[in-house]
Every structure is written in C-alpha cells, then in structure tokens.
C-alpha positions in Angstrom: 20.4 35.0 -2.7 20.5 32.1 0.3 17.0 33.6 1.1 15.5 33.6 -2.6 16.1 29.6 -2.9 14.9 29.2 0.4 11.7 30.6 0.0 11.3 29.2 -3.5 12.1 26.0 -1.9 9.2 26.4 0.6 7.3 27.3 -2.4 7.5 24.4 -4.2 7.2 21.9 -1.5 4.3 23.7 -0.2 2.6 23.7 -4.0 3.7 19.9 -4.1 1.2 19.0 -1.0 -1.2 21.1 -2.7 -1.3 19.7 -5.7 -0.9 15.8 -3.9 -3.9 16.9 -2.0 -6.2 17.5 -5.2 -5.5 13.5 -5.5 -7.3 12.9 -2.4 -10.0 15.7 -2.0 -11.1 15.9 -5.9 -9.6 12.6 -7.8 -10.1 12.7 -11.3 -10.2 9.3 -13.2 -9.5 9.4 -16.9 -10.8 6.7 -19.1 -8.0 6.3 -21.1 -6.0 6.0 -17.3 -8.4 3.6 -16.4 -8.2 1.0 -19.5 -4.0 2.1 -19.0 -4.5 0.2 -14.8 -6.3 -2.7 -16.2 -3.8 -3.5 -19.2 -1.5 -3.3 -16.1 -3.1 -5.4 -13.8 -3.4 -8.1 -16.5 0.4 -8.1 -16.9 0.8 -7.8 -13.3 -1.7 -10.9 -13.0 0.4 -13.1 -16.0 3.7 -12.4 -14.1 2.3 -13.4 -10.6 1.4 -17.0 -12.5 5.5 -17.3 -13.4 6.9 -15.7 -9.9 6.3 -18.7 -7.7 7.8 -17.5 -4.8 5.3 -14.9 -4.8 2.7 -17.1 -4.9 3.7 -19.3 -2.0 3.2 -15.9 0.2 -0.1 -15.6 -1.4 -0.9 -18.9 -0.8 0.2 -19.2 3.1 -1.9 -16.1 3.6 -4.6 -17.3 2.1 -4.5 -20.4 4.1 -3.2 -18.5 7.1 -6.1 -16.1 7.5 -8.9 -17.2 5.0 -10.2 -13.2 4.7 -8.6 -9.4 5.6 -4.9 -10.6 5.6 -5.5 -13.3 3.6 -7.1 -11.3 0.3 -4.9 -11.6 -2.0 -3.0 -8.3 -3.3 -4.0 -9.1 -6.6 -7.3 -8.0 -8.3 -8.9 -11.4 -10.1 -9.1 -11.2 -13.8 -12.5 -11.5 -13.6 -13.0 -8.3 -11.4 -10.8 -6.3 -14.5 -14.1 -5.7 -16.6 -16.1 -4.5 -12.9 -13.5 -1.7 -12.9 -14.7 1.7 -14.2 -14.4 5.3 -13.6 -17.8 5.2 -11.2 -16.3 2.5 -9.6 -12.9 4.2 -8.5 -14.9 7.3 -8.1 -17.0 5.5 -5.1 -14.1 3.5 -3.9 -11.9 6.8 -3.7 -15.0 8.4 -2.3 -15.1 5.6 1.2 -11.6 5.1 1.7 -9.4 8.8 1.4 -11.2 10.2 3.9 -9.3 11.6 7.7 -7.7 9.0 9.6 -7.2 6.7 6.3 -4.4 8.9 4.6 -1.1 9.2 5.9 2.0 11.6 4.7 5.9 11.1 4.7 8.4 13.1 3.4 11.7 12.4 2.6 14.5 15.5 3.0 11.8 17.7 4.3 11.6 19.7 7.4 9.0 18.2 9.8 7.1 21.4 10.6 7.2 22.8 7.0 5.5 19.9 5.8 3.2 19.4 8.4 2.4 23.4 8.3 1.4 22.4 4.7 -0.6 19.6 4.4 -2.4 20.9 7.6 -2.9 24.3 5.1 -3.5 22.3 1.9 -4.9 18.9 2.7 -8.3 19.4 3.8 -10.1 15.5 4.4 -13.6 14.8 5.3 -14.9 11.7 6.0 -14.1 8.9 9.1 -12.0 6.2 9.1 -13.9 3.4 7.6 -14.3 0.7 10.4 -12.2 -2.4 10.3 -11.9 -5.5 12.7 -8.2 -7.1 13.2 -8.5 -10.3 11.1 -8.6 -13.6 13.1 -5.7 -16.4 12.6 -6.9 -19.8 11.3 -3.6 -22.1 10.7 -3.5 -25.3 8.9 -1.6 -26.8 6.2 -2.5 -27.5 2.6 -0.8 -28.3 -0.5 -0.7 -27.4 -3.8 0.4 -28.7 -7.0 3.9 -27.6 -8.6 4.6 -25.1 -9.9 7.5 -26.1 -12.4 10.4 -29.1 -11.6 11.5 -27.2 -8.7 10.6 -28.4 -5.1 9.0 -25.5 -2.3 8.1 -25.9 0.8 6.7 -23.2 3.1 5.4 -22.4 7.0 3.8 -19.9 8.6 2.9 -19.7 12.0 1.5 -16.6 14.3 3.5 -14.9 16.6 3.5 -12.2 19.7 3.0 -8.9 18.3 6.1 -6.8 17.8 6.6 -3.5 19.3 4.7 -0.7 16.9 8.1 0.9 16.7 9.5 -1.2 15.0 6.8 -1.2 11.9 7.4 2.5 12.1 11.4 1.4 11.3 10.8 -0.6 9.2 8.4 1.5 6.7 11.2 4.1 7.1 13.8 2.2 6.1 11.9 1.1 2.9 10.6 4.2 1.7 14.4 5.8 2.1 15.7 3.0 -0.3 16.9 0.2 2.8 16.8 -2.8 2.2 14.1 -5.1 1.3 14.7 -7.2 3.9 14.6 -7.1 7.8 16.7 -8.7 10.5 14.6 -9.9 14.0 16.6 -9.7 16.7 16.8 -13.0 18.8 14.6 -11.6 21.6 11.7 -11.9 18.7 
C-alpha cells in the first residue's frame, strides 16, 4: 500500500511540472482573462493611491534610480488599454525563455523535482540581456498625502552576500516573515 501512494505521489508531482510547464512553453491568453488582469490592475492602481506607505517606496526608487529599479511595479492606467492578448503573447514570447525561469518547491524531494522539470520543462530561448541599473541619489519632496507627516531615506550600500537573498526568498515563499533582520556587520 506504502508503495501505491508513493508512486501516485510521484505521479502527481511529476504531472504538476508538466502541466506548470505548458504555462511557459505554450501560454494561452483568454480574452475574458485578459479584460479579468486589467479590471485588476485598475483596483490594484486605486488602492496604491490610498496605501501611502507604499508609495513612499515607490517614490524613493524612483528618485533613487530614475530607470530599471526605479520602474515602478505598477502598470500606468494609461498602458491598461495597450494590453491585449498579442501583447502578452509577444511579451511571454521574449521573457520565459532558459535562464529567465526559475523553479522551487516546497515539501518536495530535490532530485524528484529536478528529474521532472528537467523531463517536462523544455525552454528555448536566451536570457534577455540586462545591464545592473546605476544609482543616482538625491532628495525630493512631494506633497501630502493626507494629515499625517512621512519622511523617508534611502541610501546605497555594499552588496550583501548572494546567500543571503537566497534566505531570504526561502523564507518568504515558506510563509516567514515579511520582514528581515541585518545583522550589525551589514
């Protein structure tokens, strides 16, 4: 019996990448998911306008790094009518290609998951070229937000050992928390 619900188990996880993999090699875009992400965006784009905290990162960012980091993570609300199925279809088309997707797995055994993605997940394509993005500074100051006072800086600092991005991802996508303590030595 031990050996039947292993096996099935290996099934499903290996039928799990296969079907995650579809995603990548052969995305499908429905219309009706399409106008579904745009409807969200706009209510993703009228909540950013009330979270102010979230808009100070946005703004130090901005300020910070003027392009790359300093993009914002939201799409404008004038780019929500731009967005179509031929659009995703090219963007989905340049960027899931090998060397831009990444897999984790949570309560899976290492070589069972990398025996089937390797099996299942089959990615053409190079990594689309990027260049680090370079560090301007400077202050600036924007109007208020509501009756409440905010104040923010920012400032570049040495690297950090790759290590401990690696942690930190970890520990956020098995539910840690959202937060991260820096040792003195940083």
């Amino acid at each position: 019996m031990l050996s039947v619900c292993k096996t099935s188990f290996l099934f499903c996880r290996s039928t799990i990448v296969e079907i995650f993999s579809s995603y990548f090699t052969s995305p499908e875009f429905a219309l009706h998911e399409v106008e579904d992400v745009r409807e969200k965006v706009s209510l993703d784009l009228a909540r950013l306008a009330a979270d102010h905290d979230t808009r100070i990162i946005e703004l130090l960012h901005r300020n910070a790094y003027r392009t790359g980091l300093g993009n914002s993570l939201y799409a404008p609300e004038i780019s929500l009518d731009s967005v179509d199925k031929t659009a995703l279809e090219q963007y989905a088309a340049k960027h899931f290609v090998a060397g831009n997707v990444a897999v984790a797995g949570a309560g899976v055994d290492f070589h069972s998951l990398e025996h089937a993605v390797g099996h299942h997940l089959k990615i053409a394509g190079a990594k689309v070229a990027s260049t680090p993005t370079k560090y301007h500074g400077g202050e600036a100051s924007f109007d208020r937000f509501d009756e409440i006072n905010r104040a923010a800086v920012g400032f570049e600092t040495s690297g950090i050992d790759k290590g401990f991005y690696s942690a930190a991802v970890l520990q956020r996508i098995l539910g840690g928390l959202s937060f991260f303590f820096f040792p003195s030595s940083f």
